[in-house]
C-alpha positions as CSV (number, residue, x, y, z in Angstrom):
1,X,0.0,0.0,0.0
2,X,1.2,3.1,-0.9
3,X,1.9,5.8,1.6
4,X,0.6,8.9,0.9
5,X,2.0,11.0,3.7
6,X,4.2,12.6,1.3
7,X,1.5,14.5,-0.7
8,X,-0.8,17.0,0.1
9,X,-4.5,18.3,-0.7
10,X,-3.2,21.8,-2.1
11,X,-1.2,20.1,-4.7
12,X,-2.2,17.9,-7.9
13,X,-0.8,14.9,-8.2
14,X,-0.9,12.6,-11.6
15,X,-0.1,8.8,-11.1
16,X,1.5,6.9,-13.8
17,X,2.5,3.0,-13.2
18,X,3.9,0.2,-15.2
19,X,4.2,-3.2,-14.3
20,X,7.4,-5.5,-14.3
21,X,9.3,-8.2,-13.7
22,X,13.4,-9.2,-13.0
23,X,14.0,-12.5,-15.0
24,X,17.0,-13.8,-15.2
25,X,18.7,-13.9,-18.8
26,X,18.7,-10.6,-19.4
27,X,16.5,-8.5,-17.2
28,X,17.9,-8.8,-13.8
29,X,21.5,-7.2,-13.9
30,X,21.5,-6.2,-10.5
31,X,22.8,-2.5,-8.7
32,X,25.1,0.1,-10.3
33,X,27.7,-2.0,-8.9
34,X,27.9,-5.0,-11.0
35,X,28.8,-4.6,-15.5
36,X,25.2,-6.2,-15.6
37,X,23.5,-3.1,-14.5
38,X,22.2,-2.7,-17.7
39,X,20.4,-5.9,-18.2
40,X,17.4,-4.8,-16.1
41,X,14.4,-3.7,-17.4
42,X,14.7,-0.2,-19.0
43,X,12.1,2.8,-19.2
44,X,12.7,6.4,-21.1
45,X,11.4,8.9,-18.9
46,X,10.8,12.3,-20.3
47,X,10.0,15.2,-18.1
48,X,8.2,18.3,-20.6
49,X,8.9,21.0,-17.8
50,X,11.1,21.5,-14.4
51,X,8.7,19.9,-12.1
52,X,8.8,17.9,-8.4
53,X,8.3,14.2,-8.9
54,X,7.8,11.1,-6.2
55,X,8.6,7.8,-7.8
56,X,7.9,4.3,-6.0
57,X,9.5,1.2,-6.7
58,X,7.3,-1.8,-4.8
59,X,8.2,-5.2,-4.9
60,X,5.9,-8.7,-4.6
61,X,5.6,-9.7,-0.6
62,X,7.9,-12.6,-0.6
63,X,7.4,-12.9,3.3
64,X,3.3,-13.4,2.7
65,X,2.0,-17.2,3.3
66,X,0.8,-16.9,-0.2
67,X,4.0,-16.0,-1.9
68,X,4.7,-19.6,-4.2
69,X,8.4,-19.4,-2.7
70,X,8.4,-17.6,1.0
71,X,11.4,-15.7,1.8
72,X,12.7,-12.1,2.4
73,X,11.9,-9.5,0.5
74,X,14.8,-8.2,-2.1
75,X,17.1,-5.3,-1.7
76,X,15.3,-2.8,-4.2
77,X,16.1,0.7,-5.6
78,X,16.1,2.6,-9.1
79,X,18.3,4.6,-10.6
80,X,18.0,7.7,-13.3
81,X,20.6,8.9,-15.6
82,X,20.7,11.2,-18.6
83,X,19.6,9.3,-22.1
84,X,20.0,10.4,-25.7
85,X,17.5,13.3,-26.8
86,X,16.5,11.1,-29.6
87,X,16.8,7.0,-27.5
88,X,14.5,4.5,-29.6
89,X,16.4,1.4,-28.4
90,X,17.8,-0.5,-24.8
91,X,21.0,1.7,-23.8
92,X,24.2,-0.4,-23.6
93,X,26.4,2.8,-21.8
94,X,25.7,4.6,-19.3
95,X,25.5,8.5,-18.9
96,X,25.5,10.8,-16.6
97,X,23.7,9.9,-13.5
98,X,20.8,11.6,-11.8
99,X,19.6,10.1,-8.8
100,X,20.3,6.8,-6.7
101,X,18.9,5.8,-4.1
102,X,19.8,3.7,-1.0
103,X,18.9,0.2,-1.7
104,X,16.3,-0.9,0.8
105,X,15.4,-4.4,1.8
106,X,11.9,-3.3,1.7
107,X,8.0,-4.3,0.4
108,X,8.1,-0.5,-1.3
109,X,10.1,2.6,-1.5
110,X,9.5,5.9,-2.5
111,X,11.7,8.9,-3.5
112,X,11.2,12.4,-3.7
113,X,12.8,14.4,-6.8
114,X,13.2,17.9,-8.4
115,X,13.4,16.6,-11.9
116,X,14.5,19.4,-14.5
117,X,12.8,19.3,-18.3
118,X,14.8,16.8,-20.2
119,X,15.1,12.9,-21.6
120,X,16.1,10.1,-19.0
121,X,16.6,6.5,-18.1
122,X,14.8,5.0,-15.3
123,X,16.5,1.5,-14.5
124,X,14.8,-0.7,-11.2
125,X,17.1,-3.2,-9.8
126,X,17.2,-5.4,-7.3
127,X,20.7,-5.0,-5.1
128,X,22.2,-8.6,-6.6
129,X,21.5,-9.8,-9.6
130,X,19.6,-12.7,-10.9
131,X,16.9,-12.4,-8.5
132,X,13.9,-12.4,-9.8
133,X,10.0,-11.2,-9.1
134,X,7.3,-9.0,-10.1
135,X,7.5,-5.2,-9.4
136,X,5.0,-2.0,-9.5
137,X,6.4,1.0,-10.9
138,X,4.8,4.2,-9.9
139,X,5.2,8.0,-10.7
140,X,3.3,11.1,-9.2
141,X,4.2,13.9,-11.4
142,X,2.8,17.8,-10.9
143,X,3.3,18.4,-14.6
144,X,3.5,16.6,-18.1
145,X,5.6,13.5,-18.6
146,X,5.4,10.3,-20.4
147,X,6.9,6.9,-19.1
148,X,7.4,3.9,-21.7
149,X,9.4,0.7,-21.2
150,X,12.6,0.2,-24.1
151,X,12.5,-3.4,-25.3
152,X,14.8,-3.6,-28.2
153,X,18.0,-3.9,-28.1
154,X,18.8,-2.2,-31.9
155,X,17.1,-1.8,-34.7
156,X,15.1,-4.7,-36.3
157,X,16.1,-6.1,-39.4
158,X,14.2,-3.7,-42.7
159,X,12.0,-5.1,-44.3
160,X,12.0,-5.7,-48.4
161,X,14.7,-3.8,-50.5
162,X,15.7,-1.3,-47.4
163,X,19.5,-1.3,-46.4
164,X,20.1,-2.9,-42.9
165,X,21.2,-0.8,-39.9
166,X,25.4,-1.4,-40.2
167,X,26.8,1.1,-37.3
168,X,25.8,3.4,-34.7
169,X,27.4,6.8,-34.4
170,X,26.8,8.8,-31.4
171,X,27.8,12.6,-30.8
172,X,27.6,14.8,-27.3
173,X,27.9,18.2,-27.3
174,X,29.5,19.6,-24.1
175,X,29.5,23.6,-24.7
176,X,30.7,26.2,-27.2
177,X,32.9,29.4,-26.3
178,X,35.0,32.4,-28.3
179,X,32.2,34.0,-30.4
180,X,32.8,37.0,-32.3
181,X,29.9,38.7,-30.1
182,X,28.6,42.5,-31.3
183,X,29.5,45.3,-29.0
184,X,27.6,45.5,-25.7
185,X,26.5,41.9,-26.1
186,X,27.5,39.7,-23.4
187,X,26.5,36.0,-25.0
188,X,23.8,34.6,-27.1
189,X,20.9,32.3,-26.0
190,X,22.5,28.6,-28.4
191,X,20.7,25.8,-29.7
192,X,22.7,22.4,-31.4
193,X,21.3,20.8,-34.3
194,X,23.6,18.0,-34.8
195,X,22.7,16.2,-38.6
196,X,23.4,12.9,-39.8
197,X,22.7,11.1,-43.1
198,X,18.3,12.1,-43.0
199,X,18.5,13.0,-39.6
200,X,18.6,15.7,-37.1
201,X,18.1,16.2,-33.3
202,X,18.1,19.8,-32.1
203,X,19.3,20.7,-28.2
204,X,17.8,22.4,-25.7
205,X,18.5,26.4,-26.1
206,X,20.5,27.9,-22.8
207,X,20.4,30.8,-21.0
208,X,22.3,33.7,-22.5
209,X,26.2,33.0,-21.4
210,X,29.5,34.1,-23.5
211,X,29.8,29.8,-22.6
212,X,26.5,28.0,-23.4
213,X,26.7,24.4,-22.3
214,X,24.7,21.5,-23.1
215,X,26.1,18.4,-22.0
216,X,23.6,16.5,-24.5
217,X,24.0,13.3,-26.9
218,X,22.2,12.1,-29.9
219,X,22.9,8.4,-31.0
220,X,22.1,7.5,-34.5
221,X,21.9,4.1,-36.2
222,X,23.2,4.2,-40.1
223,X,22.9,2.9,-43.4
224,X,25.8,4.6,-45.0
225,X,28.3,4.6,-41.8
226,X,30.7,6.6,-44.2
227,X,28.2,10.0,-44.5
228,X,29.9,12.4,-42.6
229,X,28.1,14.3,-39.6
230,X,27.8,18.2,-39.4
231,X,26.9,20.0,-35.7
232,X,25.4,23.7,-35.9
233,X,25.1,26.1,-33.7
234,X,22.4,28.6,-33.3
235,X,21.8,31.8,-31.6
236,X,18.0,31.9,-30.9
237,X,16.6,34.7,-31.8
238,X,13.0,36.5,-31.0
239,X,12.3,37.1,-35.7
240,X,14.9,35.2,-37.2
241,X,18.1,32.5,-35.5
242,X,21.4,33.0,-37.1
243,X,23.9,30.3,-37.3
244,X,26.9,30.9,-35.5
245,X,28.5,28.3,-37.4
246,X,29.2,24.6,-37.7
247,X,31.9,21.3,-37.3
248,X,31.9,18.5,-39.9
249,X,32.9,15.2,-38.4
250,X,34.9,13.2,-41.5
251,X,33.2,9.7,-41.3
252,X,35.6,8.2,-43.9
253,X,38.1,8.0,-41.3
254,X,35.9,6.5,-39.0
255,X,38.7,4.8,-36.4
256,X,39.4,8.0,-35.1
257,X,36.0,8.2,-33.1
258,X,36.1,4.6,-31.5
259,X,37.1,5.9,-28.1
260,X,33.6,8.1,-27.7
261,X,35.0,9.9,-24.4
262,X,37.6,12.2,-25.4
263,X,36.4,15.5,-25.5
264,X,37.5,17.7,-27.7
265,X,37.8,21.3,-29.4
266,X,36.5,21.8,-32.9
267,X,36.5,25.6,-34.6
268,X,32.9,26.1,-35.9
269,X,33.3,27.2,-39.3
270,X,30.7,29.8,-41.0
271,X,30.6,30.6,-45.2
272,X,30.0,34.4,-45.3
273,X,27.8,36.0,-48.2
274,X,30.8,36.1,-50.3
275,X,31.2,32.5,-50.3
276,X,34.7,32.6,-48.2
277,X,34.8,30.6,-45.1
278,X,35.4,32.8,-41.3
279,X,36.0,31.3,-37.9
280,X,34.1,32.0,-35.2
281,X,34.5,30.2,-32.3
282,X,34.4,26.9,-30.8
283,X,32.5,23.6,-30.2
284,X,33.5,20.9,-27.3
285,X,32.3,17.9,-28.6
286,X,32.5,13.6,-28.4
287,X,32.2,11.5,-31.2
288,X,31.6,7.7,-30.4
289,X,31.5,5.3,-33.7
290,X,30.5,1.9,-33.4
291,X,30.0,-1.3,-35.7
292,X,28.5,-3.4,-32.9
293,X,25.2,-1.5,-31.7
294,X,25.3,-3.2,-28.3
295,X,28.2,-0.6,-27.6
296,X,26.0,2.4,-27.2
């Protein structure tokens, strides 16, 4: 039973749950701890505004005279880390974590959070893995959010004449800096739109900072793993954005991205209205290319 002491009359509260289980072969990895962590069951959690959230986690009563196998109940907790602002498919890394809690040997737990607007991964555990049991999975949210469970692992095979999914190719954008600013301006509100093959994923925009960071990833899956990749930056603008400029990534040369964490500095390059190419500042970015999809 869930306790409510938490919430209050003044406030509304929206409930979403889900249902699942911890099985052994592939969906009970255990805690953080163990490289198995990711074989738990896996849900994308976007948040549409900054917002306070409580999220249970409640288990099946393994000490109840009608449990089929009486025992104690499990060590249980969840985490939440950062995802990919475009994630279609099972994450095989991990990102940048969120929230942890302490892992309880308890019926249910509940955590209160201050969630800010973004994409995320929601992973229940149990503290070992390879235990396995039924769980209820419950969100009270104040404002909009959707909750879905990821159960592929990549891409299914096309169907008829389509080329096949070969390689994955994702790129994080950490911040920008050294813009050619106009007098008396102090920064520029910046947007990402990072482009591969017939795909794009736009970033959040930032506050207005001589520095904007992002700290954001888009993960692709391609059909022509050779197309190179372009990330442009934008200064958003109240009638028209301008592009501060933009970074090609070189995909014929596709070795030199197998590493995925090293960050690094790239000039963004912008063609002026006489066709000849100006500098104007830079990009921090991470490029991670990958033939085996389970790498990302």
């Amino acid at each position: 039973m869930m306790n409510t002491a938490f919430f209050t009359l003044k406030r509304s509260w929206k409930e979403t749950k889900m249902f699942g289980e911890w099985r052994r072969g592939g969906r009970a990895g255990g805690c953080g701890n163990h490289q198995t962590f990711l074989q738990n069951p896996q849900y994308l959690l976007e948040v549409y505004e900054d917002q306070e959230m409580r999220v249970s986690l409640e288990q099946e009563d393994r000490r109840s005279s009608n449990f089929r196998s009486r025992g104690e109940n499990y060590c249980i907790g969840f985490s939440i880390t950062k995802t990919d602002l475009n994630r279609k498919y099972r994450m095989h890394d991990r990102m940048e974590r969120v929230h942890t809690g302490p892992y309880v040997q308890a019926r249910s737990i509940l955590a209160r959070l201050e969630m800010k607007k973004g994409r995320y991964l929601l992973v229940p555990s149990t503290f070992d893995p390879n235990q396995e049991g039924e769980y209820l999975l419950r969100i009270y949210s104040e404002g909009g959010m959707t909750l879905r469970e990821l159960t592929k692992d990549v891409p299914s095979p096309p169907k008829m004449l389509k080329k096949p999914k070969v390689a994955a190719t994702s790129v994080s954008v950490h911040a920008a800096e050294g813009f050619n600013l106009p007098e008396g301006e102090t920064g520029i509100e910046a947007y990402c739109i990072i482009k591969c093959e017939m795909d794009q994923v736009r970033t959040s925009i930032t506050e207005k900072h001589a520095k904007p960071e992002w700290k954001e990833r888009a993960t692709f899956y391609r059909q022509k793993p050779t197309e190179d990749v372009v990330v442009e930056v934008w200064d958003d603008n109240l009638l028209k954005d301008s592009l501060v400029g933009s970074v090609t990534f070189p995909m014929s040369n596709s070795q030199e991205y197998t590493g995925g964490n090293i960050i690094r500095r790239y000039p963004l390059v912008k063609t002026t209205a006489e066709g000849s190419e100006e500098h104007n500042g830079f990009l921090w970015a991470s490029v991670k290319h990958t033939t085996n999809m389970m790498d990302i």
